[in-house]
N, C-alpha and C positions, 0 to 999 in steps of 0.2 A: 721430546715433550718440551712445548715451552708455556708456561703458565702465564699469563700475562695478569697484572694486578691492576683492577680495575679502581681499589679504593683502598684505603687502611684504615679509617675512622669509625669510634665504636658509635652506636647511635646517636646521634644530631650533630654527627658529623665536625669539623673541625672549618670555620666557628658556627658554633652552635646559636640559632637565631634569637635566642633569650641570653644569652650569657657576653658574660664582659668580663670573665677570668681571664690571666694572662694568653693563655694559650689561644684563647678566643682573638682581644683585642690584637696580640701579634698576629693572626692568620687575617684580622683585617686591614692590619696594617704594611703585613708583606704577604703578597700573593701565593707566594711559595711557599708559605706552611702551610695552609689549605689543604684538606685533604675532604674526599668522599667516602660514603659506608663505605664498610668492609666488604672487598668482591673478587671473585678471582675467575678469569674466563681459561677453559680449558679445550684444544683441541682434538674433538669424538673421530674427526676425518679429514678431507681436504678440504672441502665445504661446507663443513657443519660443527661448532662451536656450542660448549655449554657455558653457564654463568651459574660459578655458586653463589647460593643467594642472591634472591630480587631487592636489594634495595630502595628507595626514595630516589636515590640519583640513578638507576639504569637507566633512564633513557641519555643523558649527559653520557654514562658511563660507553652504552655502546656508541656515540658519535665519537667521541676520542679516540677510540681503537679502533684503528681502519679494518684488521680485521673481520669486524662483527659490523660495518655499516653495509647496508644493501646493494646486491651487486651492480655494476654499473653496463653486463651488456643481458639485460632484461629487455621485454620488448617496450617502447614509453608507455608507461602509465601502468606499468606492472610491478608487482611489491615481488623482492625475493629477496631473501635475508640467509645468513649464514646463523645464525638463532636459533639452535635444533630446541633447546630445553633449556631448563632450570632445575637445579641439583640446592636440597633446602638442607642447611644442618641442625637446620631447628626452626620453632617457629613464632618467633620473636617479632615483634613488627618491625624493625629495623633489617630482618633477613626477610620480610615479608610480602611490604607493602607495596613493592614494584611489580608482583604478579599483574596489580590492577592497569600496568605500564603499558602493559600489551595484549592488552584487550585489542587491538587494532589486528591482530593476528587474524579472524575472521573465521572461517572455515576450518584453514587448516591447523587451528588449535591452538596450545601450549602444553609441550609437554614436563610432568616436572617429578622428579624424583628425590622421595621422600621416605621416612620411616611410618609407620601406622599409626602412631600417637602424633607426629607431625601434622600427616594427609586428615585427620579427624578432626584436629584441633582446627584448624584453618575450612575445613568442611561443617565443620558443629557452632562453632568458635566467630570466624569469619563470615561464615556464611559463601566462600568463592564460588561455588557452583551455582548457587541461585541466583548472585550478585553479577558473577561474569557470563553464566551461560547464555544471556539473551545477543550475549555480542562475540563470544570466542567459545568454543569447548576446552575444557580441560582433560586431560590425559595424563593419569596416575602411574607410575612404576614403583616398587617397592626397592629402597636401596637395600641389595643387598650385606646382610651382618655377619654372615659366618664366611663363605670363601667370594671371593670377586669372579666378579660377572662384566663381561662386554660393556662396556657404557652407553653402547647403544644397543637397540633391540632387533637391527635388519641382521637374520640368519643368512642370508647371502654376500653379504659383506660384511662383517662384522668390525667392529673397532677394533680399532692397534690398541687403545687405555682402556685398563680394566679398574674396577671399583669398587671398593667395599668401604663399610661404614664401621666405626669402633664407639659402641655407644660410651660417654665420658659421662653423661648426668642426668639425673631425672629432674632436673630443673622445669617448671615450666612456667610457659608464659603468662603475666596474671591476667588477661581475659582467659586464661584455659583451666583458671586455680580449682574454679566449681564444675566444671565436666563433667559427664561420666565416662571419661576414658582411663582405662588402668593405667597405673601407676609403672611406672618400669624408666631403666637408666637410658630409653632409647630417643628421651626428649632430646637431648643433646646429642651430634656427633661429631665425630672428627670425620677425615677423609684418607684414606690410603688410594692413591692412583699409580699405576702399573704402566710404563710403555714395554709391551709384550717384544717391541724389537730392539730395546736397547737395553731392558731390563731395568729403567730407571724408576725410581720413584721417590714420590710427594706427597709428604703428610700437611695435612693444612686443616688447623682446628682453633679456628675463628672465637671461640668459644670455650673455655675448659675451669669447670669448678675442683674437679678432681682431677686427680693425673692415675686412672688404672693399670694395671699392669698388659692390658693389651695395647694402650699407647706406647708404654715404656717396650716392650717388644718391638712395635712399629716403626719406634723412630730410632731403635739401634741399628736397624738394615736401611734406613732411610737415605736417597742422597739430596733431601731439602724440606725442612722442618721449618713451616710457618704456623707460630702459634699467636695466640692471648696473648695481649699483651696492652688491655685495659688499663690497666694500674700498676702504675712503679714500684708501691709498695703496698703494704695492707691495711697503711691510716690514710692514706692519700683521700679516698671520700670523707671522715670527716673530719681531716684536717683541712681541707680544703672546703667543707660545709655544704655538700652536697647532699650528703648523705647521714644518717646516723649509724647507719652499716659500716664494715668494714669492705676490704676489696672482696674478703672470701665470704662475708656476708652478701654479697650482692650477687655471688657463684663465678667469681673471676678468680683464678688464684693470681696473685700478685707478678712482679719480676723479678724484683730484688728483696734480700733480708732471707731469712730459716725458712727453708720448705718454698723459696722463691723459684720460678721458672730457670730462670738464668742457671741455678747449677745444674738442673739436668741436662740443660741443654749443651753444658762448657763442652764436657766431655764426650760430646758424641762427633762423629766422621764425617756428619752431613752439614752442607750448607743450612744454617740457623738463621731466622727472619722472623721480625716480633712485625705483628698487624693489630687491626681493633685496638687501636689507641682511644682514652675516651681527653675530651679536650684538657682537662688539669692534669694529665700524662706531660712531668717537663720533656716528654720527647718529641713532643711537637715542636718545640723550639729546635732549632738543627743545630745553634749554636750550643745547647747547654749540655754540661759537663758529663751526662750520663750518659753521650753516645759512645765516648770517651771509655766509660768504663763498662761497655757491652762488645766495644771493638776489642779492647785487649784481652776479653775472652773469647773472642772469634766470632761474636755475636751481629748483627747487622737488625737496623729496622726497614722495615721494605717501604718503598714511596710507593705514591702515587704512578701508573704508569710504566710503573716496570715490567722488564720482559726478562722472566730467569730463565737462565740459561744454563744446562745444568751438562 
């Protein structure tokens, strides 16, 4: 399994087109802090590829990773893409909004796997099926919550990566605040994935207001823990004035300080990577001092691009 990271930025991306905070003005000024959503593409087979969450930047996302661009011995004039689906861990418009990306898909659809408060809220919410049906079909799968399931759905070949979801929060998105969808912690998930032949696995949770004990379970067996990693601390929104919330008011838990990410993370076996950086994260800067003190507890932040290798 190699996970390749399509982006690390929490919504609006890194620099953010309204903003002139430092982390903004350095990514304008050095191209190398730049960073895209948050995305992570994962391989279901030899030729078929998933993307968790749709982003604003997938289409950017998939031309970077040769990977995931269209193959090149199609016959001319013929679309074929290694693009099987889309795996949501919630339904946020920043994990959202690139569904409408690939509408170009045509016929053979979009397939996208999701939780039931997710597929609802973007069905009731969004409106996607009446919005994208006149140009692509959509195809629902339910992520699996209690044991893992194939990642993909051909019974004749089934995937080597298996999958299951750990709901973390009942956050939800605020066009979904008024709904009538119940309420349950499975707005938000994490991701546990499985290679059935090496026995490897990768938890990746883009997202985390709480930290439950089925997380804490997951990433003690884990060999690569890609979490939250919004906010360095929990005044960082309004010390920076972004916000009148806090980090954990806003459903991020922090990095660093009491009840910070970073200690769970010291002590565990697995490769540790913080994503969803939101732009006043000093970790945008590559030069600033906190990479410093994530490294000497074994901690790493993942780029743009990366290919783990585990």
């Amino acid at each position: 399994m190699l996970p390749h990271v399509l982006g690390t930025a929490a919504g609006g991306g890194v620099p953010q087109w309204n903003c002139a905070c430092p982390g903004c003005s350095g990514a304008r000024a050095h191209p190398h802090w730049r960073r895209r959503h948050a995305s992570l593409a994962v391989q279901a087979s030899e030729d078929r590829w998933y993307l968790v969450n749709a982003t604003p930047d997938i289409g950017d996302q998939i031309e970077t990773c040769s990977s995931l661009r269209p193959g090149s011995g199609s016959s001319p004039g013929a679309r074929r893409t290694p693009v099987a689906g889309l795996i949501l861990t919630d339904a946020e418009l920043d994990h959202t909004l690139g569904i409408a990306r690939l509408r170009e898909a045509g016929a053979g659809g979009v397939e996208l796997l999701a939780t039931g408060s997710v597929r609802e809220a973007l069905l009731t919410g969004l409106r996607l099926d009446a919005v994208l049906g006149p140009y692509t079909p959509l195809t629902w799968r339910e992520l699996p919550l209690e044991r893992p399931a194939p990642l993909t759905d051909d019974s004749t070949a089934p995937s080597p990566l298996m999958i299951s979801a750990i709901p973390v929060s009942a956050k939800r998105p605020r066009y979904a605040a008024e709904l009538p969808i119940p309420d349950g912690d499975s707005w938000v998930v994490a991701l546990l994935l499985t290679d059935r032949a090496t026995g490897t696995t990768v938890v990746y949770a883009p997202a985390l207001a709480v930290w439950p004990d089925a997380l804490e379970s997951a990433v003690a067996d884990a060999d690569c823990v890609i979490v939250d990693g919004t906010f360095w601390d929990d005044e960082e929104p309004r010390r920076t004035g972004i916000s009148t919330r806090t980090a954990t008011g806003m459903g991020h838990l922090p990095i660093d300080g009491p009840g910070g990410t970073a200690e769970r993370l010291a002590p565990l076996r697995a490769r540790c990577l913080y994503t969803h950086l939101n732009n006043t994260n000093p970790l945008v800067d590559p030069s600033a001092p906190q990479h410093k003190r994530l490294a000497d507890r074994g901690i790493e932040v993942a780029g743009d691009g990366m290919v783990i290798r585990l």
